[in-house]
Steps between C-alpha positions, in 0.01 A plus 500: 500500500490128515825308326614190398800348327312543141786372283590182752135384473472566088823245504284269683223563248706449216682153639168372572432311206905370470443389810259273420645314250795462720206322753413272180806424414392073462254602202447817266352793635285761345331756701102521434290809410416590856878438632521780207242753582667479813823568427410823294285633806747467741712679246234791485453486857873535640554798226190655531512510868886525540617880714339824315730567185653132473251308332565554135900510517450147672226371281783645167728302696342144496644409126839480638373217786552140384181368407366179310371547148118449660542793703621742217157399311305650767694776499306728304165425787743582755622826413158597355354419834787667719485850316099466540584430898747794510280745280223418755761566844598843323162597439399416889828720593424808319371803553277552202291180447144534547253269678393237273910515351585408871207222584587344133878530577456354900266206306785428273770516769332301755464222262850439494514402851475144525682258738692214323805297499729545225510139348306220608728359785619627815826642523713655774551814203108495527526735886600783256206528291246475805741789614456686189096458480470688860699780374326513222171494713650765672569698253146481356356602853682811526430563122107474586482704843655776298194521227241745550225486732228416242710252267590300859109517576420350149751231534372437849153462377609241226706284668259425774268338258425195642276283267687370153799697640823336634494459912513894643774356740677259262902609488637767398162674433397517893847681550454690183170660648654546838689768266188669364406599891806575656534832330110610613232630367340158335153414627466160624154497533395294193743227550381439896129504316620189294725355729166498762307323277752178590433255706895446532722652243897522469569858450853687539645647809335819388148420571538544920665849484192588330265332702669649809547900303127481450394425813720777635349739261142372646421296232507117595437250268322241720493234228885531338611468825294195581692389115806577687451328846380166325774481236746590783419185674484291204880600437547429868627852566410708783199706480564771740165693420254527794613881564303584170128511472294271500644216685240266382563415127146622355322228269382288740115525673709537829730719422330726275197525844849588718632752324123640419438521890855665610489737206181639620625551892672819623870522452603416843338142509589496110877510635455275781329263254802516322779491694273129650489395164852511421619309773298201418659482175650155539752497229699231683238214480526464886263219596468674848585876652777567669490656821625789369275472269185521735695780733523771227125412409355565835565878473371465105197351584392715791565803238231351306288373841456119541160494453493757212760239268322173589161650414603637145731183479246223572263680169842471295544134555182371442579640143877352457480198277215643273635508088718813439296847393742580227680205378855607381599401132770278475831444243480198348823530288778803475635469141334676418224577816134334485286518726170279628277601766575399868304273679271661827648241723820554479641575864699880536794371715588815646140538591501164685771606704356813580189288608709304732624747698149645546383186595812506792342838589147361540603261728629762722133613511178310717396242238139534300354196389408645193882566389608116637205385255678724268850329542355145486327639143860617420722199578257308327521727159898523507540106474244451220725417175515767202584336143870571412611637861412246773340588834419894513705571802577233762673793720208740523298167574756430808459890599127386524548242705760627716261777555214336589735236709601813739125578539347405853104471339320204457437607133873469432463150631239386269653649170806306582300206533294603162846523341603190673215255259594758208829598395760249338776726498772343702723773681151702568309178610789469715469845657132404568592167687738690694224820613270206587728363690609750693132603588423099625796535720371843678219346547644152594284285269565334166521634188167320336276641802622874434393451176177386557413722826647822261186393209324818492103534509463823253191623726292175338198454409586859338208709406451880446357834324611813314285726478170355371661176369570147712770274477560145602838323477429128415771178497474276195761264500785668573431832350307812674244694309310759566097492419341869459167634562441846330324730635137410334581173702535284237863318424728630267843296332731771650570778676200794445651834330397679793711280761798552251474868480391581890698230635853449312696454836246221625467334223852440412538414899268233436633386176828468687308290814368283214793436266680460912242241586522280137883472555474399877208253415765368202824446767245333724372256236875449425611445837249246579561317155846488643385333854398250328875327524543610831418346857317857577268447801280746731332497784086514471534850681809637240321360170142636557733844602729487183286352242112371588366778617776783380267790345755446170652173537151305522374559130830268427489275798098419474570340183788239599501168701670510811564158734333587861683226724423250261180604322521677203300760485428819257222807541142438306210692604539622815728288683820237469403163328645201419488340217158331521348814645516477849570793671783488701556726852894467580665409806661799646887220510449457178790543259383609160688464188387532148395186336722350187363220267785301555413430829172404432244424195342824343225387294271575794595849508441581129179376538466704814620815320286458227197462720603757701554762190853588653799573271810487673723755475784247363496109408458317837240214461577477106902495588676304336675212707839300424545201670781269482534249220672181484785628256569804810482195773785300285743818448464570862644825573418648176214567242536478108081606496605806339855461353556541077307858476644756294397896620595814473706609772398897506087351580646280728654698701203718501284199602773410794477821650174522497458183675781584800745264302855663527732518199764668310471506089748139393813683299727270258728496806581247777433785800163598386311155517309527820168305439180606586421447890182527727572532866263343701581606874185330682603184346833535535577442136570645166438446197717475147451481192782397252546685160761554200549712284428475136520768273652874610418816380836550350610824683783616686266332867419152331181468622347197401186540318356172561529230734462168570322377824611185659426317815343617856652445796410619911815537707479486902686749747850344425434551134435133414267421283185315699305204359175612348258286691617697826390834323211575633180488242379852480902632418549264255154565334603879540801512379447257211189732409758768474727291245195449296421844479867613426505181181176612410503875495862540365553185298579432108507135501672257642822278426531128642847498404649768701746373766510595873785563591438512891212263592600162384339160397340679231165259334 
């Protein structure tokens, strides 16, 4: 039986309140009605709980200890509630108390259990009464795993409430339920029914021997131990599950298909399945496998059969990313528990890692370009933002990439370029800089022509039928659509019931091709927006290849100016024109570029397009152009044009990234003031941008909340800045474009009288 030094810690008790005035001594002291409460539980507590038989000579024993006239008031509560404490231990320690005598009696005692220093500062005499609470605690547990079966069951039942209830593993209660189970016998059942419900939830130590005694008894409980898993990794704590079934946590479209598909094979795969799944379990966040790693998988994955994983994988992934099937409710406070509905998107961390070891596994395997158009879909989904979390999961968006990096297919080449004109994210952006790289170096050309050579042509012009019914795949814009004929060959808005019930597989492959085509034909458009501040320049032979007559690429190209030599030129009709119509048949040394207004007047080419019935794709002939003003020639090296605006910093960093502008979030601190910068490689120049801070967000990071933008400045190789009249027109009408955007888009006014502290000879 659990012990401790009962009288010592009722002397500690009883000084408490002396010793508080002693702590006051500059003023008078009187002890409040909680200080007094207090002070008569502890009382009830150390007696109540104090060695079998010593409770009530000690409790008779406290009139003789000096206390202060305040405590003697409260006397009477004291003993009242120490002789209700020890009437409710007896009762739990007999032999002839019945079942609802022994739950009221275990209610009454367990209330008396509360943590608590004795006084309200810390004292070195305070180590005795944290001493004295885990004996108690002790006590208590070996009082409760001594009840009977069905009063243990009843309390079990009750104090794994969750909603309105106080936290199931809040201390000592996850401890005190430990001691409901240890003895046997109590069914668990119901509490791994609640606790599965969770998204994440903070039980006791309790809840994994039951998880793991179930699934030994052949009943797993798929979704507690998904519970388990998730909160495991929220605490930071080892999970240590993939031996039990499933691996996958279920509530995902993914995982719930996985676990569908290896339930329903024979038990030898079923095992191989299983002992694959469990070593992809990345619980380690690795960025890459180990060689170990990859050595022990071999043997696992030719269990399975190569061919066998990646087919059943590549249908799993084109799901991952897709809103959860069962979103798990969440706690929104624990005193007492409330709970709110989860929301779909919410990642399942241990799933993610389990994802990116499969994803090391499928590389093992000979690539599919439907799975790499898979991957692209999924890095692309784990960087988009969620409200209240940030990006979804920047690692399982690197697994992506890495994946499709160590893939030797040309589709693996063009989703890197998709994701190249799409993501913002930086360390996965980065990843997809590097995988490009590596592929222009194999194949010992630049970076810009793998790109362009890896554009794929999706089988366009795309045209087909199901059954009785026709499709045509059709470009406007940038988006893909699909035009249907039914089978009475007349059109219809959408898809005809009888293609969607004889034809599932097909259609959703072409839904895929489509929504594949739309986000290709949106990186393009980007891309080439982009070009526009570059010194990008083909070859006739490379740009009718990449982009004129490109079975994909055209719909966007056909719609934009390009400079032949040095005739402008765009497509109208059937052939190139310039701007007054004349068709125009280039010279095979030509060097083509595409055409900027800054280098030339526009106003011919809006008429052109107008006549012509072409709307480009983005603004080219209607682009705006900056040119340099007087003011900008008398600073010199520096531009005011768009100094004094106040925006918000989150949409401007948004509007940065966007734009290939690198930058780190200004902090109220000195080493976390890098400005905004645009490198500009073919010119040999970057660009900055100088901003302060204004107003934080008043948090622990100081993130400013709005800033101030000040002058513009171009700085050469050695990091000088350069005068302005030697920037060349189209980058400065670029990259001033840009700053009017960012003022524009994220701007709440504007203040003339805010200093710059770095560019000077303010006007």
């Amino acid at each position: 039986m659990a012990t401790f030094d009962a009288e010592a810690t009722l002397r500690l008790v009883a000084d408490s309140i002396g010793r508080m005035q002693k702590q006051n001594r500059d003023h008078t002291y009187r002890a409040d009605d909680s200080e007094l409460e207090q002070f008569a539980e502890h009382v009830a507590m150390v007696c109540g709980w104090a060695p079998s038989g010593t409770g009530a000579a000690l409790l008779a024993s406290l009139g003789e200890f000096p206390l202060v006239g305040v405590q003697r008031e409260v006397m009477p509560s004291a003993v009242e509630q120490a002789e209700r404490l020890l009437g409710a231990v007896r009762t739990l320690e007999s032999a002839d108390a019945g079942h609802d005598q022994r739950v009221a009696a275990a209610t009454t005692a367990t209330g008396f259990l509360h943590a608590g220093v004795v006084g309200s500062a810390y004292h070195p005499a305070d180590d005795l009464w944290w001493e004295a609470t885990e004996g108690m605690v002790e006590r208590a547990r070996e009082v409760l795993s001594g009840q009977p079966v069905e009063v243990r069951q009843t309390l079990f039942d009750t104090w794994t409430v969750i909603e309105g209830s106080a936290c199931p593993g809040r201390e000592p209660f996850g401890r005190l339920t430990s001691s409901l189970l240890t003895a046997g016998g109590v069914d668990g059942r119901g509490w791994l029914d609640r606790f599965g419900a969770f998204f994440m939830m903070y039980p006791g130590d309790w809840t994994e021997p039951i998880i793991r005694a179930e699934h030994e008894a052949g009943r797993p409980h798929p979704w507690a131990l998904a519970t388990w898993r998730r909160t495991r990794i929220g605490r930071h704590e080892p999970v240590d599950s993939p031996s039990l079934w499933p691996v996958p946590d279920p509530g995902e479209p993914w995982t719930d298909r996985a676990i569908a598909e290896i339930e329903a094979m024979p038990a030898p795969d079923r095992a191989a399945w299983h002992a694959l799944l469990a070593h992809c379990v990345n619980e380690k966040d690795q960025a890459k496998p180990t060689a170990t790693w990859r050595r022990k998988a071999g043997p696992l994955l030719a269990a399975v059969g190569a061919d066998v994983f990646a087919t059943h994988l590549d249908g799993w992934l084109a799901l991952v990313g897709a809103p959860r099937s069962v979103p798990g409710r969440v706690v929104t406070d624990y005193f007492p528990v409330t709970v709110g509905e989860g929301s779909p998107h919410t990642p399942d961390r241990y799933n993610i890692g389990l994802l990116s070891g499969l994803l090391w596994a499928r590389v093992l395997c000979p690539p599919a370009e439907g799975a790499i158009r898979s991957l692209g879909r999924i890095a692309e989904r784990a960087t988009r933002k969620l409200p209240g979390h940030g990006p979804v999961s920047p690692k399982l968006a690197n697994a992506a990439v890495t994946a499709m990096t160590a893939m030797d297919h040309p589709a693996a080449v063009a989703q890197l370029a998709r994701l190249a004109s799409r993501l913002t994210y930086k360390s996965t952006l980065t990843l997809v800089g590097k995988g490009l790289d590596v592929r222009a170096t194999a194949l010992g050309i630049a970076r810009e022509d793998v790109e362009e050579m890896a554009l794929p042509g999706f089988g366009l012009p795309l045209a087909g039928k199901f059954g009785d019914c026709a499709y045509e795949v059709e470009i406007r814009g940038v988006d893909a659509v699909v035009r249907w004929t039914g089978a009475a060959g007349k059109p219809v808005q959408a898809a005809p019931a009888e293609v969607r019930a004889d034809h599932r597989e097909d259609l959703h492959e072409l839904t895929t091709t489509i929504k594949d085509i739309s986000g290709t034909l949106l990186a393009l458009r980007d891309r080439l927006d982009g070009l526009l501040r570059r010194d990008r320049q083909w070859t006739v032979d490379q740009w009718r290849e990449r982009f004129h007559d490109h079975p994909l690429a055209r719909t966007i190209a056909r719609r934009l100016i390009w400079t032949v030599g040095d005739v402008a030129v765009c497509w109208a009709g059937d052939a190139l024109r310039a701007v007054d119509d004349t068709v125009v048949e280039p010279a095979d040394d030509a060097v083509v570029r595409l055409w900027h207004p800054a280098v030339s007047p526009s106003a011919g080419w809006r008429e052109f397009l107008i006549r012509h019935g072409i709307t480009q794709p983005f603004q080219q002939a209607h682009r705006e152009r900056y040119v340099l003003t007087d003011a900008e020639r008398a600073t010199g090296t520096y531009s005011n044009r768009f100094a004094a605006h106040v925006v918000h910093q989150h949409r401007l960093t948004a509007l940065l990234a966007r734009r290939g502008w690198s930058y780190a979030q200004y902090r109220n601190d000195p080493y976390w003031r890098e400005p905004p910068r645009l490198a500009l490689p073919d010119w040999n120049l970057r660009a900055e941008l100088s901003i302060t801070g204004i107003d934080d967000r008043d948090d622990d990071m100081t993130v400013f909340d709005t800033m101030a933008t000040d002058g513009l400045r171009f700085l050469g190789p050695d990091d000088q800045p350069v005068p302005l009249e030697t920037v060349p027109p189209v980058v400065l009408s670029e990259v001033m474009r840009d700053i009017d955007l960012f003022v524009a888009a994220a701007g709440v006014g504007s203040d003339p009288k805010i200093e710059d502290p770095v560019i000077p000879h303010r006007r």
